[in-house]
N, C-alpha and C positions, 0 to 999 in steps of 0.2 A: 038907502042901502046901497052899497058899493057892491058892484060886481066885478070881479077878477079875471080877467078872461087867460085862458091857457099860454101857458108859453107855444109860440110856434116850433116847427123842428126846426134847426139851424139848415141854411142852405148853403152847398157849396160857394155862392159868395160871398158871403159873409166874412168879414173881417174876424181872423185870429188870430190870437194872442200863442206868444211860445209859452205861456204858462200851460193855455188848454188845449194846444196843440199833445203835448208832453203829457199830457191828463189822461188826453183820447187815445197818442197811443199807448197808455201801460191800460186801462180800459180795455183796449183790442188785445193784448197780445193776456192778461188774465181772462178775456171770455175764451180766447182761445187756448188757453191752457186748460179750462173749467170743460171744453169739447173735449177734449183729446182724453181728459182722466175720464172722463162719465164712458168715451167712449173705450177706452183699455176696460174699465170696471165691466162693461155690459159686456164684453167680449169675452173678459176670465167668468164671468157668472156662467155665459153660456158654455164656453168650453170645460167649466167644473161640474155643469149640467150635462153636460156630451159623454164626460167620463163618467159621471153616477149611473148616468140611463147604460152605458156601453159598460160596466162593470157589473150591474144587477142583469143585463142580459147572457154576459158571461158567466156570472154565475149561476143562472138556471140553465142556459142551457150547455153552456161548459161540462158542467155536473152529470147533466143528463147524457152528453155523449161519452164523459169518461165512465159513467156504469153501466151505457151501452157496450164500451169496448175492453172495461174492465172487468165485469162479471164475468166472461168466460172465463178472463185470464185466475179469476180468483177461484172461479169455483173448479175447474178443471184440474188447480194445483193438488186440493187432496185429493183428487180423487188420480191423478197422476202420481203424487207419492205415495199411495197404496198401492197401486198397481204396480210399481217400482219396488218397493220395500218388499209387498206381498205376495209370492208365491207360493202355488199350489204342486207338488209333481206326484202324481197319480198312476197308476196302472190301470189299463182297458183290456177286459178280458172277454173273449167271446163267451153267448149266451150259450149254457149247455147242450141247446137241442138245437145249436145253429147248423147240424149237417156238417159239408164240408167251412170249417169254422175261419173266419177272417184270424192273420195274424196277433196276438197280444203285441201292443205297445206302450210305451212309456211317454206320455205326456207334460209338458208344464200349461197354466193356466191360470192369468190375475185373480187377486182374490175379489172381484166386480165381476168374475167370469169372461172377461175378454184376454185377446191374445191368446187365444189354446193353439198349442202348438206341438206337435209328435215330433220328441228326439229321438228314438230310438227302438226298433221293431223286436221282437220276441222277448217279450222284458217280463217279469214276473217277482211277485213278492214288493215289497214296499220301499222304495228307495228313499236314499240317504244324502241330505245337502252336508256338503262341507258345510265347518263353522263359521267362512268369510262368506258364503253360497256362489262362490265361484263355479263349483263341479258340484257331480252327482255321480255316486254311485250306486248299481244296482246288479241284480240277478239278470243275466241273461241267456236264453236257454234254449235250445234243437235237439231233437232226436233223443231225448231224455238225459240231456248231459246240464248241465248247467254251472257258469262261471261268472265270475265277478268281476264287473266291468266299470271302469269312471270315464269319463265326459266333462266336459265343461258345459256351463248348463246353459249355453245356448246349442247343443248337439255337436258342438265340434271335438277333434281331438279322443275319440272313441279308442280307448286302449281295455286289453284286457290282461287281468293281473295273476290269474291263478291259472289257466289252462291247466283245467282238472278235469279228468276222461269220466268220473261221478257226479256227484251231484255236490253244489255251492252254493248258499244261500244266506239269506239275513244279514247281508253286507251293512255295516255303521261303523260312520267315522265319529272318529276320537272327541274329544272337546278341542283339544290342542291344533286339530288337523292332519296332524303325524304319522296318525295310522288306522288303518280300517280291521274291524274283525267282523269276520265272518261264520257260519259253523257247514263243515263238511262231514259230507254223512257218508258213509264208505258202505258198500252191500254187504250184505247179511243175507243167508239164503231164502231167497222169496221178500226180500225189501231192502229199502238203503235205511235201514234203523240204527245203527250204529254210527255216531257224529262224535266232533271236537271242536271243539272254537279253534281258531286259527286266527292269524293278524298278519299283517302283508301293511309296506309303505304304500302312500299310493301312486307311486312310479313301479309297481308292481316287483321289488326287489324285496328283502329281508323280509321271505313268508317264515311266519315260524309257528309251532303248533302250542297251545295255550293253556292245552286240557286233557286229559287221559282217560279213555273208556268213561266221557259224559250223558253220552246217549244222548242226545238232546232232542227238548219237544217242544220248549215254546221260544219266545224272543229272548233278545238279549238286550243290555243294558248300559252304555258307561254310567259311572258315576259323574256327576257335577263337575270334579274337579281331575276327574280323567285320568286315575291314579287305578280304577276296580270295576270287573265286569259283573254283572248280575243276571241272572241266567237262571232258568227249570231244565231240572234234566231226570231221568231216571239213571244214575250208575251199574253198570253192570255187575261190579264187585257184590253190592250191597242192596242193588236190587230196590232201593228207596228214592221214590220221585219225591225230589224238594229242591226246594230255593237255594242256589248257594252262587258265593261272589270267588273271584280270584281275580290277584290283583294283575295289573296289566302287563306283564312280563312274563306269568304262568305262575309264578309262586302264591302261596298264602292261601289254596284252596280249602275254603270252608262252607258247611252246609247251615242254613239259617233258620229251617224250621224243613219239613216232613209234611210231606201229603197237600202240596197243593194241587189245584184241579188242573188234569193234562192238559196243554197249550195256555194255561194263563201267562198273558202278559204280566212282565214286574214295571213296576215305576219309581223309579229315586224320587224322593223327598227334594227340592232347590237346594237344601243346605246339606243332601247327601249323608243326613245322619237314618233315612229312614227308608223302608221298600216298602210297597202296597204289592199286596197280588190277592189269587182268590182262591181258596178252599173250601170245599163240601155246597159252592155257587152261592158264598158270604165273603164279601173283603175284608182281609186282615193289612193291619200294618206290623211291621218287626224291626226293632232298631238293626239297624246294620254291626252293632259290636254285639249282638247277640243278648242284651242283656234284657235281661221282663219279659221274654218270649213274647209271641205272636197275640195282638189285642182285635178282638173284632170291632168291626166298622159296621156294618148291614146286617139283622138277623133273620131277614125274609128270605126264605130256604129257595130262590131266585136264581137264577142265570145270572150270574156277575163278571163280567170280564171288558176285556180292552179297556184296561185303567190307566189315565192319564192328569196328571198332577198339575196343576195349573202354577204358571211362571212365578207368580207372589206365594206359592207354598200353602192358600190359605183356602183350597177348593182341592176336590178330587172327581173327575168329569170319569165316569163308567156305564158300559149298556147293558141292558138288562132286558130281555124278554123283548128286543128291539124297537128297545127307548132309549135315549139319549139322559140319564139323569147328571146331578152335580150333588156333592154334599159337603160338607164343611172337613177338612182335614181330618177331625175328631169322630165323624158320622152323625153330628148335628147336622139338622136343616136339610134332610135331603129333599129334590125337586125333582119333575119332571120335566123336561127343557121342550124335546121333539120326541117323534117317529123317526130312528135311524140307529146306526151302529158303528162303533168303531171311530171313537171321538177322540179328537186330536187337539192339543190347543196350540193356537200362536204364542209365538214371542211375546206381542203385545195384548194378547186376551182375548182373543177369538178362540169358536171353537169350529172346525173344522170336522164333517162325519160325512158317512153314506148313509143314504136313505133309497131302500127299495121301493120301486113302484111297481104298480098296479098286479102284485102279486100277493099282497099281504102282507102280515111280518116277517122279516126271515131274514138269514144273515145275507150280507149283499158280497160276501165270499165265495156263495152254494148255489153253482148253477142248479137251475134256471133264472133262479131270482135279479132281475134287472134294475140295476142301480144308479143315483148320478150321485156327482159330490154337492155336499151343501156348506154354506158359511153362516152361522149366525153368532151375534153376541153371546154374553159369559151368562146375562140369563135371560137366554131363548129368543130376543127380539131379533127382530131384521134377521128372517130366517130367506136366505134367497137360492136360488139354482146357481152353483156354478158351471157344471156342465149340464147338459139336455140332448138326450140319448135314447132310443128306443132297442137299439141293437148289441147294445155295450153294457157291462156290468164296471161301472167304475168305482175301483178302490184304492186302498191301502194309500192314502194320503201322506206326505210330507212335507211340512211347512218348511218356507224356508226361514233363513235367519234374518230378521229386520232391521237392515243397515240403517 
């Protein structure tokens, strides 16, 4: 048997050939091409590995710090555009048996109940936002006089439009903006019972009178489209309290139905073909061209008043025996919502009331009874305080318009 023994390794003395010279170096310089790829390769593995790992970090905790510093931003937004869009302007009245009695003021207040804020001291009755909610007009009153006054509704700009030595009250602006009416009640011996609607621009120029011996007893009205006022009054000719409109320049005074109950509010219909108000303490509706005469709504021989038509036409919010109900335009479906009176709705469907505390039911109009304003949904939920008051009877709400 033959044994083979290994080649030795060549040594540097060794005689070589230019063939294996030329061998060894293309040899050398592909081992050394074969380093330099393995090493670029290991180098992109790792740096593709540096970004995966530095891309999966980033995005957890990327993630996590942009909902740490994006959640407020997000959640803050509605509730800043409600606050923004949503106001409240209110009257604070002293509590009847407050003694020497702190001033009446007029208030605005988010509808979250922050930012309350007092524009305007001796204020009375229910103020009226412009249709852009720029201004606000309202009653304001001393020494038993009272006159109609606008502002811009941050309190600047306080003008007053009528300087009347009687009494001014129930100031509302137009749809349009253009003009305010009001009703003036002129003395009568032993009361100021005798009124007129009246309508004044609101740079306080072009007062003109609207109505002739209307006597007037509850609110007034525009229509929708700002063309007709709707109004309670008793006439003095004829001696008949009833519902009647005249269109907004004084002409076209007509009566709509006979014997609704004194101080009922009316309420347009959205499309202005129709008035709710309330008689014998049952709501009726009545076309506004007079025609089908007056349909009941409610037959529970109840306290029916402060009726308010909700924005889609398709609900009618009224209080009753100081509740809060809603029922379907028709007098289908009615509910009980709260405890409170004098229900207002927004622009976008809220309903805005007063609710008396710790005195019982009772109107939060009638001193003693101490009141704050509430906000809750169109049915009954997320019922919350807007203001919180022990000293103050806060009322007669006005939403403003929701830019």
């Amino acid at each position: 048997m033959t044994v083979t023994a290994p080649p030795r390794p060549p040594r540097p003395s060794d005689p070589v050939t230019y063939g294996e010279f030329d061998a060894l170096v293309e040899a050398l310089i592909e081992e050394a091409r074969q380093r330099g790829l393995r090493r670029r390769r290991r180098r992109g593995a790792i740096a593709i590995l540096i970004a995966l790992v530095g891309a999966a970090l980033f995005a957890v905790f990327g993630r996590s710090a942009e909902s740490q510093s994006a959640s407020p931003e997000l959640t803050a937004r509605p509730a800043a555009l409600g606050a923004a869009n949503a106001k409240l302007a209110f009257t604070q009245l002293p509590l009847g048996d407050c003694g020497p009695c702190p001033t009446p003021a007029l208030y605005v207040v988010n509808a979250d109940g922050s930012g309350k804020e007092k524009l305007a001291t001796f204020a009375s009755g229910t103020p009226s936002w412009s249709p852009d909610g720029g201004r606000i007009t309202f009653t304001n009153g001393r020494d038993h006089n009272a006159e109609v006054y606008v502002m811009n509704a941050d309190g600047s700009g306080l003008r007053n439009l009528t300087r009347n030595p009687t009494m001014d009250s129930a100031p509302t602006w137009s749809p349009d903006g253009r003009t305010i009416a009001f009703v003036r009640l002129r003395a009568r011996p032993g009361s100021f019972s005798h009124g007129d609607i009246y309508a004044v621009n609101p740079d306080g120029s072009g007062q003109r009178r609207l109505s002739r011996n209307a006597a007037f007893t509850g609110t007034l009205a525009w229509s929708p489209d700002g063309r007709r006022i709707a109004f309670v009054s008793r006439r003095w000719r004829d001696d008949n309290l009833g519902v009647y409109v005249v269109n907004a320049d004084g002409s076209g005074l007509r009566n709509l139905t006979l014997d609704p109950d004194r101080g009922s509010s009316v309420t347009w219909s959205p499309d202005g073909r129709k008035i709710a108000f309330s008689r014998n303490r049952k709501i009726y509706v009545v076309n506004v061209d007079g025609s089908g005469g007056p349909r009941k709504l409610t037959r529970y021989p109840r306290s029916n008043s402060a009726l308010a038509w909700s924005p889609d036409g398709r609900k009618i919010a009224f209080d009753r025996e100081g509740s809060i109900y809603v029922m379907n335009a028709d007098g289908r479906g009615q509910q009980r919502l709260a405890r409170g009176a004098e229900p207002l709705w927004s622009p976008d469907g809220k309903i805005a009331f007063s609710r008396a505390l710790g005195n019982g039911v009772g109107s939060p109009r009638t001193p003693p009874y101490q009141a704050d304003i509430f906000v809750m949904n169109a049915d009954g939920t997320q019922q919350h305080n807007v203001t919180r008051n022990r000293r103050w009877n806060d009322c007669c709400v006005a939403w403003s318009p929701v830019q």
